[in-house]
C-alpha positions in Angstrom: -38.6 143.8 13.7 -41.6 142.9 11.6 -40.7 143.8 8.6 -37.7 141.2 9.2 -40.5 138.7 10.6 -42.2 139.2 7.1 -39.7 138.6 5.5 -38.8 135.6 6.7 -42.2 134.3 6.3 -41.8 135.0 2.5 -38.3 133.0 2.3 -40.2 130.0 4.1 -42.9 130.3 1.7 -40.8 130.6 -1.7 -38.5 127.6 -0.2 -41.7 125.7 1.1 -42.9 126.9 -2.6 -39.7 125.3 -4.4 -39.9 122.3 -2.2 -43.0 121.4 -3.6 -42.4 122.8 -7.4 -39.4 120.3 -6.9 -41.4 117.8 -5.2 -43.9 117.5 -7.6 -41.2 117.4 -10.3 -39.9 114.4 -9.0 -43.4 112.8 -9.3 -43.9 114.1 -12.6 -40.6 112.6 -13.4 -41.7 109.3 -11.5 -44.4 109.2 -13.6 -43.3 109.8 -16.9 -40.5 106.9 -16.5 -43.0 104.7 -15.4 -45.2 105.7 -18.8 -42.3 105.4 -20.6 -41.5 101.6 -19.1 -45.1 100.9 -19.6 -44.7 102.2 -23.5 -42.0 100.2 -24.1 -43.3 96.8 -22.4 -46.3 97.5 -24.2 -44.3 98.0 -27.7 -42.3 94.8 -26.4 -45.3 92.4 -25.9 -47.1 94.2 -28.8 -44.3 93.0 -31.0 -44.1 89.4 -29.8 -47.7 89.1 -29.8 -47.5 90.1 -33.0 -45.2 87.7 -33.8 -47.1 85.1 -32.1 -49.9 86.2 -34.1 -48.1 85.5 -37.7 -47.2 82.6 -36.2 -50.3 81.2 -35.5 -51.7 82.6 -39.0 -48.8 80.8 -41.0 -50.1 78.0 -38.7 -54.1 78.5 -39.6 -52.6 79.1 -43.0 -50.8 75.5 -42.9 -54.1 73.9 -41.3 -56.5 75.2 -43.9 -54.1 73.9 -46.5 -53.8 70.5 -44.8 -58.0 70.6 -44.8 -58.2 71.3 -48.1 -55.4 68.3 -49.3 -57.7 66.3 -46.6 -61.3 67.1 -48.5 -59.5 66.3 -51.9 -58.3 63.0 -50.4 -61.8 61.9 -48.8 -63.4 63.0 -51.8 -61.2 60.6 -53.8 -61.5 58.6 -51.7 -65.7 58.5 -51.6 -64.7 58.4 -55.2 -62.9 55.0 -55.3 -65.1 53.4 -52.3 -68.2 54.3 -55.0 -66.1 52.5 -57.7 -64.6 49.6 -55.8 -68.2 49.0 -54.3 -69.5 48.5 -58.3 -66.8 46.3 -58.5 -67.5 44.3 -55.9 -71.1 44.0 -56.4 -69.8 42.6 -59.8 -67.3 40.4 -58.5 -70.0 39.1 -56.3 -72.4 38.6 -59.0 -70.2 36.8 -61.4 -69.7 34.5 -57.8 -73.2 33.6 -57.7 -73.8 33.4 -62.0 -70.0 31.0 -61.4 -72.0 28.7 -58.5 -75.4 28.8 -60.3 -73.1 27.7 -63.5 -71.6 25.0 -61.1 -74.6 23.9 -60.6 -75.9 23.5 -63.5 -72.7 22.0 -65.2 -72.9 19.3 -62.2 -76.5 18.6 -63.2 -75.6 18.2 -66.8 -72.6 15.8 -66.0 -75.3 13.6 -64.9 -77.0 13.5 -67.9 -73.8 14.1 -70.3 -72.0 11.1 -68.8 -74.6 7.9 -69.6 -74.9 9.5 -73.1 -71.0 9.6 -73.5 -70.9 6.3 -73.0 -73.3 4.9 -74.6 -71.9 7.4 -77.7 -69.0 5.3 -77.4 -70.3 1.9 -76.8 -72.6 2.4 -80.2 -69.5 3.6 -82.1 -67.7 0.5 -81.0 -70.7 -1.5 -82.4 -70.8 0.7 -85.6 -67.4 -0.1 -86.5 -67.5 -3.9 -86.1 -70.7 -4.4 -88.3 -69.5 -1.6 -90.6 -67.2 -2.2 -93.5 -63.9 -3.7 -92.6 -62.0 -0.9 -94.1 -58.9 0.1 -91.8 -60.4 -2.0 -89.3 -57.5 -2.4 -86.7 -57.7 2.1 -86.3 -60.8 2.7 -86.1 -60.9 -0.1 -83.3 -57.9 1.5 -81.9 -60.1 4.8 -81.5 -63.0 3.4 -79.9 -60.5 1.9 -77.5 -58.9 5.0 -76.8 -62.3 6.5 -75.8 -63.3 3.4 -74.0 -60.2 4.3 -72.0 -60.6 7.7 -71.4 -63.5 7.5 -70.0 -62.5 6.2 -66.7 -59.7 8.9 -66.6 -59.8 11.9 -64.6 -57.4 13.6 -65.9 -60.3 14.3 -68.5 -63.0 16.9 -67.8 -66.3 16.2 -69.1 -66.1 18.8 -71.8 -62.8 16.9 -73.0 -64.6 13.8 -73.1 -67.7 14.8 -74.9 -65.4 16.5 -78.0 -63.6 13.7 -78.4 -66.2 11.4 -78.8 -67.6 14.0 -81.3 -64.4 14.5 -82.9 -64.4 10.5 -83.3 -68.2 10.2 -85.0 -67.1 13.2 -87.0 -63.9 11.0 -88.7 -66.5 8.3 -88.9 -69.2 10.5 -90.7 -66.8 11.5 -93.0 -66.0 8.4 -94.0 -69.5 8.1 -95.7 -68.4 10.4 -98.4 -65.3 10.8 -99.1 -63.4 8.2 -101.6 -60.1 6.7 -100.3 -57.1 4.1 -101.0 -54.7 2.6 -98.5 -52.8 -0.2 -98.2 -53.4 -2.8 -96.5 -53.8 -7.1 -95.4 -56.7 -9.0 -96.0 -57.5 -11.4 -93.4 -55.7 -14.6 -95.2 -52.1 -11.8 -94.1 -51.6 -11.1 -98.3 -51.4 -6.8 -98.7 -53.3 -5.3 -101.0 -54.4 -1.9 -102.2 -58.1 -1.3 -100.9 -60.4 1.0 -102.7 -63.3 2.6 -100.4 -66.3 4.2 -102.0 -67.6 6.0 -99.1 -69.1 3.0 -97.0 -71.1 1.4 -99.4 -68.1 -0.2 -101.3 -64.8 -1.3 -100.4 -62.7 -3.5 -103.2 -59.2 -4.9 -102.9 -56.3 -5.2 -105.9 -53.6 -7.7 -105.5 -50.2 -5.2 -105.6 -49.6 -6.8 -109.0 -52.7 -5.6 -110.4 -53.4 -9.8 -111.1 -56.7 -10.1 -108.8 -59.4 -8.1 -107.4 -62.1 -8.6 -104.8 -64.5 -6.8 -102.7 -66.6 -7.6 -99.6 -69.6 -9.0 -99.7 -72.0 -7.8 -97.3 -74.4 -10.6 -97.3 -71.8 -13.1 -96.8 -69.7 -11.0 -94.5 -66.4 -11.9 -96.2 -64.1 -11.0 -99.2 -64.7 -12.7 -102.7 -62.1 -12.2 -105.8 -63.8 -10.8 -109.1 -63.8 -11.5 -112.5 -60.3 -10.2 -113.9 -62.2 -8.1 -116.5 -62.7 -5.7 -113.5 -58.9 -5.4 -112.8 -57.8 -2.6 -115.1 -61.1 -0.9 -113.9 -60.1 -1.3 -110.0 -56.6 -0.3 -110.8 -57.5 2.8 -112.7 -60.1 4.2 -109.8 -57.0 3.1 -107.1 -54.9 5.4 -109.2 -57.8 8.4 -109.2 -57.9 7.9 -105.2 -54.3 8.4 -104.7 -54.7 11.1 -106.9 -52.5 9.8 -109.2 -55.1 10.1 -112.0 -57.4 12.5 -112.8 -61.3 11.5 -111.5 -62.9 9.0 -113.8 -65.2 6.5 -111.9 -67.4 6.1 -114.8 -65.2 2.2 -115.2 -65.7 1.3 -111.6 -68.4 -1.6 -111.4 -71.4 -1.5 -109.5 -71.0 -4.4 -106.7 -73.6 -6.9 -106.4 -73.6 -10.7 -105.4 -73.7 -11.2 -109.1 -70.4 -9.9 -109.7 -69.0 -12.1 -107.9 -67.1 -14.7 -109.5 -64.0 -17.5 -108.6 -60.2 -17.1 -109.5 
């Protein structure tokens, strides 16, 4: 009786025994799927944090290159602000030289102006007590500037070289030698000889009578025919029709003067 008692105290035991060998297998086995589940979310969210992680590096990668391009644009920029600010310091200087100019030019069209005209007004007076040789142009000119300068279509400048342009024909006139035709006051044409503008002598277009004016008396008088083949030869050397010989041509006085 107690060895049966016994031995049902030793079943109990090896199936309490087994209960708990199972028992504590099933945690075991718990446990371990649970580590695995934790493995593999941790393998998961390892893997798309590492894929959020080369995501944001391509990103930083794409920023530092967009921060580089953006320093090489400011620093061109800095480049071109430096070299449009020379420019405009330039620009702003050539304004103020441009006004002071203005200025300036204003100021000296108050004193260029009077002088222009009285330029003109003495060229006007040169010409009528100067020799009457082509006469009706040279008044022509002085009219013209006369003219011009109550136009404002002309600058100042414009005025000025024409007015110069006009004393320069003039001066000319002093030494050159020249023969043109043209009427002597009676309407008869004639061949005019000008010795700069000392002398100026008339031949008939026949070659028949000469004459030359006479400053003292202010008018033409005819001269002696022994002159004429003189006259005619020097009108021939100023029309360049001869070569230059005025060693023939008479030197004009009031004493050379003689009727026809």
């Amino acid at each position: 009786m107690l060895n049966h008692k016994k031995s049902n105290n030793i079943l109990n035991n090896t199936f309490l025994s087994i209960i708990l060998v199972l028992g504590v297998a099933s945690v075991n086995a718990q446990q371990l799927r649970t580590a695995v589940q934790v493995a593999v979310d941790t393998n998961d969210a390892s893997a798309t944090t590492q894929v959020r992680i080369d995501k944001l590096n391509n990103q930083a990668d794409g920023l530092t290159s967009e921060y580089r391009n953006l320093l090489n644009q400011i620093e061109s920029l800095r480049a071109y602000n430096k070299q449009l600010s020379a420019v405009v310091n330039d620009q702003r200087e050539a304004i103020d030289s441009i006004n002071q100019e203005m200025t300036t030019l204003e100021q000296t069209n108050r004193a260029i102006v009077p002088m222009i005209i009285e330029m003109v007004d003495a060229l006007g007076k040169l010409v009528e007590a100067d020799l009457p040789f082509k006469k009706d142009e040279r008044q022509e000119r002085v009219a013209n500037l006369e003219n011009m300068l109550g136009d404002s279509d002309f600058t100042t400048a414009e005025k000025y070289r024409k007015v110069t342009e006009a004393y320069g024909i003039e001066l000319d006139y002093g030494s050159t030698v020249d023969s043109y035709l043209g009427t002597l006051p009676s309407g008869k044409q004639v061949d005019f000889l000008r010795v700069g503008r000392t002398t100026l002598i008339y031949q008939t277009l026949n070659q028949e009578v000469s004459g030359w004016w006479n400053p003292v008396k202010n008018d033409f008088e005819t001269l002696d025919r022994q002159y004429n083949s003189e006259i005619k030869e020097a009108i021939r050397i100023a029309k360049k029709q001869a070569s230059p010989d005025l060693a023939g041509l008479p030197v004009m006085g009031a004493e050379n003067a003689g009727g026809q």
